[in-house]
C-alpha positions as CSV (number, residue, x, y, z in Angstrom):
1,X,-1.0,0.2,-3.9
2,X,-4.5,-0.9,-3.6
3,X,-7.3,-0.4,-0.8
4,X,-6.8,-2.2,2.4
5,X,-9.9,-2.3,4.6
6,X,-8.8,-2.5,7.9
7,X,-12.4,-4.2,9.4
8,X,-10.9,-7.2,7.0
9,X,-8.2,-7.2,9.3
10,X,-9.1,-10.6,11.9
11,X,-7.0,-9.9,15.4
12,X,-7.3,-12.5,17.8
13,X,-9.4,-11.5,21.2
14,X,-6.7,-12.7,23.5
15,X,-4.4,-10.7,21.5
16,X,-6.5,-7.8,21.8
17,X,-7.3,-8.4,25.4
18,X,-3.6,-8.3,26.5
19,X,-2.5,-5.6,24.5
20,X,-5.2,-3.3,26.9
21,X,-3.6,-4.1,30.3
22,X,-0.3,-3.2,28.3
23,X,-1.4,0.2,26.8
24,X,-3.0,1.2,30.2
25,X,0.4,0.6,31.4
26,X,2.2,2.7,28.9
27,X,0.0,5.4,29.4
28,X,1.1,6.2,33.0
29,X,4.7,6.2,31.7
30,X,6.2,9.4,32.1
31,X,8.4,10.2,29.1
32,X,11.7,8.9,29.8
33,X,10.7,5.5,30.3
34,X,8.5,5.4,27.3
35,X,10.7,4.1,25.0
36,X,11.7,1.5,27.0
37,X,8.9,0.3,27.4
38,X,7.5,-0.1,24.1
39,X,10.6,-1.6,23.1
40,X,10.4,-4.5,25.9
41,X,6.5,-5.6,24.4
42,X,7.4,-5.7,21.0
43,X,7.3,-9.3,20.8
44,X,3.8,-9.4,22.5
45,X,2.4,-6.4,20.5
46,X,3.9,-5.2,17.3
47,X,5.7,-8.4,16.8
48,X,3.1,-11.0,18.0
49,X,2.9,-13.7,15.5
50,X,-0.5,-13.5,15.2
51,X,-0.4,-9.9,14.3
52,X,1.5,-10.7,11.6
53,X,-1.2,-13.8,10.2
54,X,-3.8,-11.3,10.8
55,X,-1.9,-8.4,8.9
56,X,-1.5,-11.1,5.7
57,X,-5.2,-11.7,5.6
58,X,-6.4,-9.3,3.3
59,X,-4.1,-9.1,0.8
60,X,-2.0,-12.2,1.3
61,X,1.9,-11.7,1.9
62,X,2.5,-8.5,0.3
63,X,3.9,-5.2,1.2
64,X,1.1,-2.6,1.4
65,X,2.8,0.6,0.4
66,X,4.6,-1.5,-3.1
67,X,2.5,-4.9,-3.3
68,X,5.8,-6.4,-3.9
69,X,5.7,-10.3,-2.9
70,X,7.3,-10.9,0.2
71,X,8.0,-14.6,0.1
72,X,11.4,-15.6,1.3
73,X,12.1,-11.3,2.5
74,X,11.7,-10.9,6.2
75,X,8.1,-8.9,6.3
76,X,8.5,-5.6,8.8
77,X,5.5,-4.4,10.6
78,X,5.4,-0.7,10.1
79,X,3.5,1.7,12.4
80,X,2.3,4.6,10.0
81,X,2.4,6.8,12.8
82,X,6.0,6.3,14.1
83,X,6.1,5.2,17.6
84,X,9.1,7.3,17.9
85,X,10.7,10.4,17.6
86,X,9.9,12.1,14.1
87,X,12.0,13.4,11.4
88,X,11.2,16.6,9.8
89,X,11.3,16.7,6.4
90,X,12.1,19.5,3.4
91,X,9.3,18.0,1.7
92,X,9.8,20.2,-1.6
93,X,13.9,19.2,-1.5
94,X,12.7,16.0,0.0
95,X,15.9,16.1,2.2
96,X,15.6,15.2,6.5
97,X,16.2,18.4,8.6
98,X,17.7,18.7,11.5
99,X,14.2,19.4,13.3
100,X,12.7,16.5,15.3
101,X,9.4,15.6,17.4
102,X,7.5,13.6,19.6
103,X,6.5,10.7,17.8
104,X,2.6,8.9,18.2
105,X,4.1,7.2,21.1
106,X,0.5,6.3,22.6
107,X,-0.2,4.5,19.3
108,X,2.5,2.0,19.3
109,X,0.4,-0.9,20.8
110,X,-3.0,0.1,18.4
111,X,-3.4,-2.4,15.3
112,X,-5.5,0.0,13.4
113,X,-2.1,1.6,13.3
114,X,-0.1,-0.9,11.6
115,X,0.9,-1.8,7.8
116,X,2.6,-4.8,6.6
117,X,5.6,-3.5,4.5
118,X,8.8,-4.6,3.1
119,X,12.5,-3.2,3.9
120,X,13.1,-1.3,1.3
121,X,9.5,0.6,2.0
122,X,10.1,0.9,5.9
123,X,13.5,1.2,6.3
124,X,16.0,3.9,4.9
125,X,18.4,3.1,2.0
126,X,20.3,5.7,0.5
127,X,23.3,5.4,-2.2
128,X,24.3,5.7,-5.6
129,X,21.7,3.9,-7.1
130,X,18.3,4.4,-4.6
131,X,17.4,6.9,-2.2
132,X,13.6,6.2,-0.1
133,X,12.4,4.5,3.2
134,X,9.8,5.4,5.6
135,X,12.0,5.3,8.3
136,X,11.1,8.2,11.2
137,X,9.6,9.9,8.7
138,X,5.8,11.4,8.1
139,X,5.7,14.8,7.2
140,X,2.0,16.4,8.0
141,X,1.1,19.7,6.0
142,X,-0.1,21.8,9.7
143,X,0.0,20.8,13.1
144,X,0.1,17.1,14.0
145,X,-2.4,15.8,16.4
146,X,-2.8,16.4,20.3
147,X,-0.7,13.8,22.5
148,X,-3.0,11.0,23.2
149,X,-5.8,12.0,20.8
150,X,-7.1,8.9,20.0
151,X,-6.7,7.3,16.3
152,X,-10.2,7.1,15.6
153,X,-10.8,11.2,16.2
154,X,-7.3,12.4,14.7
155,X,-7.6,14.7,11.9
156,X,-4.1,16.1,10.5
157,X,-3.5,16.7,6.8
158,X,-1.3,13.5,6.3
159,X,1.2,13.7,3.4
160,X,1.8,10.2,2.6
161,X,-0.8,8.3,1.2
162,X,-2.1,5.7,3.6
163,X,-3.3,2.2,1.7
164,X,-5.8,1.9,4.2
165,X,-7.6,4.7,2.8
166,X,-9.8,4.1,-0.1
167,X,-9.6,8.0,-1.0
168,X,-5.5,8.0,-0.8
169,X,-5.7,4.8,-3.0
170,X,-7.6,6.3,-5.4
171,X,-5.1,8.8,-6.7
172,X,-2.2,6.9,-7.5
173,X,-1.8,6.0,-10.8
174,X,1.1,3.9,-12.2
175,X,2.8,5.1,-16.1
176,X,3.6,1.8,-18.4
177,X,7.1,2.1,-17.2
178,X,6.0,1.1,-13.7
179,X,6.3,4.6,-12.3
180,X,3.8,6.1,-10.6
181,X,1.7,8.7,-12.1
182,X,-1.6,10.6,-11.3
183,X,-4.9,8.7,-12.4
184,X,-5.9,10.3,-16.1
185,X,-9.6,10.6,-14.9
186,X,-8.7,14.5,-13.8
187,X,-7.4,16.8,-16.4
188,X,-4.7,18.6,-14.1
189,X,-3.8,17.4,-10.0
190,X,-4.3,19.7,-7.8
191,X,-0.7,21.4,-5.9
192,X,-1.7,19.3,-3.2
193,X,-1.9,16.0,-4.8
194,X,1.4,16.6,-6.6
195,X,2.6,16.6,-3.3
196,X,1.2,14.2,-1.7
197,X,2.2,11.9,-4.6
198,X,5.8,13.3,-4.6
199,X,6.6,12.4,-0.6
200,X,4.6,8.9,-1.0
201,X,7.1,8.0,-3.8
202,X,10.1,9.1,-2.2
203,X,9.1,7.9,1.2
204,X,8.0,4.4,0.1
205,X,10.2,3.8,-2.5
206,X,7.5,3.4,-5.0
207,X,10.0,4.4,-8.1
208,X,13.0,1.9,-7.1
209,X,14.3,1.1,-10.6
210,X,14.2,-2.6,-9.5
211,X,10.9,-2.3,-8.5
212,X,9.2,0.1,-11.2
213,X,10.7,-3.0,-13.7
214,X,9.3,-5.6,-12.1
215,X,5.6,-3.8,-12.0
216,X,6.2,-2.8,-15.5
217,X,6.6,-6.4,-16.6
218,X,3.3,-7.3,-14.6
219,X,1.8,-4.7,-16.5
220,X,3.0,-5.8,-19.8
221,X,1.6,-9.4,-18.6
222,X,-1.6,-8.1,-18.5
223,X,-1.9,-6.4,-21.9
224,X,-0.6,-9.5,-23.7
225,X,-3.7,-11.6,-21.4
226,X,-6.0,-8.8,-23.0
227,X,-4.6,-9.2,-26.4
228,X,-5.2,-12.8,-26.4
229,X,-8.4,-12.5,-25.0
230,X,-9.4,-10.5,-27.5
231,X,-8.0,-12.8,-30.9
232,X,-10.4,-14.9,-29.0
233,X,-13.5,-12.8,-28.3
234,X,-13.6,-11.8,-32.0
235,X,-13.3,-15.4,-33.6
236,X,-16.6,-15.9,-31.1
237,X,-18.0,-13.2,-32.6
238,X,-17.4,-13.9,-36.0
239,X,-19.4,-17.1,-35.2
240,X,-22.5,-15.1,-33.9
241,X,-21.6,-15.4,-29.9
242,X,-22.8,-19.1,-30.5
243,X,-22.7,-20.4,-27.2
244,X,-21.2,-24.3,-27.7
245,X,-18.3,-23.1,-29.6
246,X,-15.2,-23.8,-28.6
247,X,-13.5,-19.7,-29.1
248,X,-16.4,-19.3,-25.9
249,X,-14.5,-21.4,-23.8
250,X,-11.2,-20.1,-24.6
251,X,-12.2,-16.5,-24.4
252,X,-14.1,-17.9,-20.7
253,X,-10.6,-19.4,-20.0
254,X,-8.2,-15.9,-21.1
255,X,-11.0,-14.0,-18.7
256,X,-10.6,-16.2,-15.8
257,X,-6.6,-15.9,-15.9
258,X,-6.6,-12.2,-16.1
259,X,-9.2,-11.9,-13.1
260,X,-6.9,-14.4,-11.5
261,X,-3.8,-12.3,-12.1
262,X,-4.9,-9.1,-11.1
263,X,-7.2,-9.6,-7.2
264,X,-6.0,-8.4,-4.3
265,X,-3.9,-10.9,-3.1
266,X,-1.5,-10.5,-6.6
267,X,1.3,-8.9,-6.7
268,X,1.2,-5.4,-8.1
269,X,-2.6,-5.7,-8.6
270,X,-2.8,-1.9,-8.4
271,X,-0.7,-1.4,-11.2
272,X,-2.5,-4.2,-13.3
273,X,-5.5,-2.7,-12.7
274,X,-4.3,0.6,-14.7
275,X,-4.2,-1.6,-17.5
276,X,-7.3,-2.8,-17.3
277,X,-8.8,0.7,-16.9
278,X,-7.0,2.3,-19.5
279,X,-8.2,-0.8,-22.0
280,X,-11.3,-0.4,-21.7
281,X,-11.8,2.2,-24.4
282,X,-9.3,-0.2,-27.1
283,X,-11.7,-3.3,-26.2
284,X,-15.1,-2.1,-25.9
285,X,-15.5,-5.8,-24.6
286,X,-14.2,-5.2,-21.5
287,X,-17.1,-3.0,-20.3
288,X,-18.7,-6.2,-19.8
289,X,-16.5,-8.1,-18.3
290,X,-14.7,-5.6,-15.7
C-alpha cells in the first residue's frame, strides 16, 4: 500500500456537474427507496467510465488496498464507506456478527469516497485456503458518524487503514516473506496499531498466500537490483569516482532500473520500498541516492 493523494485524482466537470442534480436527488429519498436508487445511477456515478480513468491516474491500474496489477482482472470501484448496510464485526475473532447498520448511504455518489481495488480485496472469499474481502464491512472503534455528515467534517476512529491517508500508509510495513508487518522505526506498536493492522490484513486480503508470494518475489527483485548496483558502485570507487569510466555508467544504469521498478505506478511499490529502507544501513551508498 502506498499514499494516494486524492487532489491527484482528475474528475471530469461534466461528470462532477451531473452527479450534483443526482445526489440532491437522493437526498430527499426517504429510506426505502434509497437503495433503489443508488443502484439505478451506478452506471452514471460509481461506474461512469471516466471515473474509472480518473481513479487509474495516480497510480496507474493497480488495486489500492494490495498494489496488485490489474491488467486483464475486471477492476471494482470500492466505496470505503459502504453505500449499504454494514456488517458488524468481532474484530478481535475477526468473525461477522449478526449486528448490522445503516450504511454511508449519502456518500455513495461522492468520489472522494471511492478506491480502485481488486476482487479479492473488495469482495468476500472465504474457503479452505483464504479467508478476507472488504465486502459490507468497516468496523469503527466508537460511534460512526451522524447521517448526512458530510465527508470532509467526519471524524470516527476508522479501523482499516485508508491508502488515501498518508498517516495510515505510514504504518504498514511488509516482512521479506511478503506479509505485512509494522514499520521497524518504533520499538513496540501501540494496542491500537496492532489492531488497526490486524482488520486491514484480514479485511483486504493483504496476506493471501498468492499474493504475499508474489510481493515477496518483487521484493527479492529489488535486493538483487541493489546487489548489482553495488558490485558496480564499488569497482567506481576503486577507480577514484572517476567520472568517464565506464563502472559510472553502469552503476547510473542499475540506479535508474531500481527507481524505475519501485514509483508509484509499480506494482507492489510499497513493499519494494521496505527494501530500500531497510538497505540503507548495508549500502551506505544509498543515502545518496534515495
Amino acid at each position: 500500500m502506498i499514499y494516494i493523494n486524492p487532489k491527484a485524482l482528475n474528475i471530469p466537470i461534466d461528470w462532477r456537474e451531473s452527479v450534483k442534480s443526482l445526489k440532491a436527488e437522493l437526498l430527499k429519498k426517504q429510506k426505502n427507496e434509497r437503495t433503489a436508487y443508488i443502484n439505478s445511477k451506478r452506471e452514471l456515478t460509481w461506474g461512469h467510465p471516466k471515473i474509472l480513468e480518473a481513479l487509474r491516474g495516480p497510480v496507474g491500474n493497480k488495486c489500492w488496498y494490495t498494489e496488485v496489477d490489474l491488467t486483464g482482472a475486471d477492476p471494482n470501484i470500492d466505496h470505503f464507506r459502504p453505500k449499504g448496510n454494514i456488517k458488524e464485526i468481532d474484530v478481535d475473532g475477526l468473525v461477522a456478527t449478526k449486528i448490522e447498520c445503516n450504511g454511508y448511504w449519502w456518500l455513495a455518489f461522492d468520489y472522494e469516497n471511492f478506491r480502485l481495488s481488486s476482487m479479492h480485496s473488495n469482495q468476500r472469499r472465504v474457503d479452505v485456503n483464504t479467508n478476507g474481502g472488504k465486502w459490507d464491512f468497516f468496523p469503527v472503534d466508537g460511534p460512526r458518524a451522524k447521517e448526512g455528515t458530510a465527508l470532509t467534517i467526519i471524524n470516527e476512529n476508522v479501523l482499516p487503514l485508508d491508502p488515501c491517508s498518508a498517516t495510515d500508509v505510514s504504518l504498514i510495513w511488509f516482512e521479506p516473506d511478503g506479509k505485512p508487518g509494522f514499520k521497524d522505526w518504533r520499538p513496540q506498536p501501540s494496542q491500537i496499531e496492532i489492531r488497526r493492522l490486524k482488520v486491514t490484513t484480514w479485511l483486504y486480503h493483504l496476506d493471501k498466500i498468492e499474493l504475499a508470494t508474489k510481493r515477496a518475489n518483487a521484493m527479492e527483485e529489488i535486493r538483487t537490483s541493489l546487489k548489482r548496483a553495488d558490485a558496480f558502485y564499488q569497482l567506481w570507487e576503486r577507480e577514484g569516482f572517476l567520472p568517464d569510466r565506464q563502472e559510472r555508467l553502469h552503476f547510473d544504469n542499475a540506479l535508474a532500473d531500481i527507481k524505475a521498478n519501485i514509483e508509484d505506478k509499480s506494482p507492489f511499490a510499497g513493499a519494494k520500498r521496505c527494501v530500500i529502507h531497510v538497505s540503507k544501513s548495508e549500502y551506505l551508498w544509498m543515502n545518496d541516492y534515495f
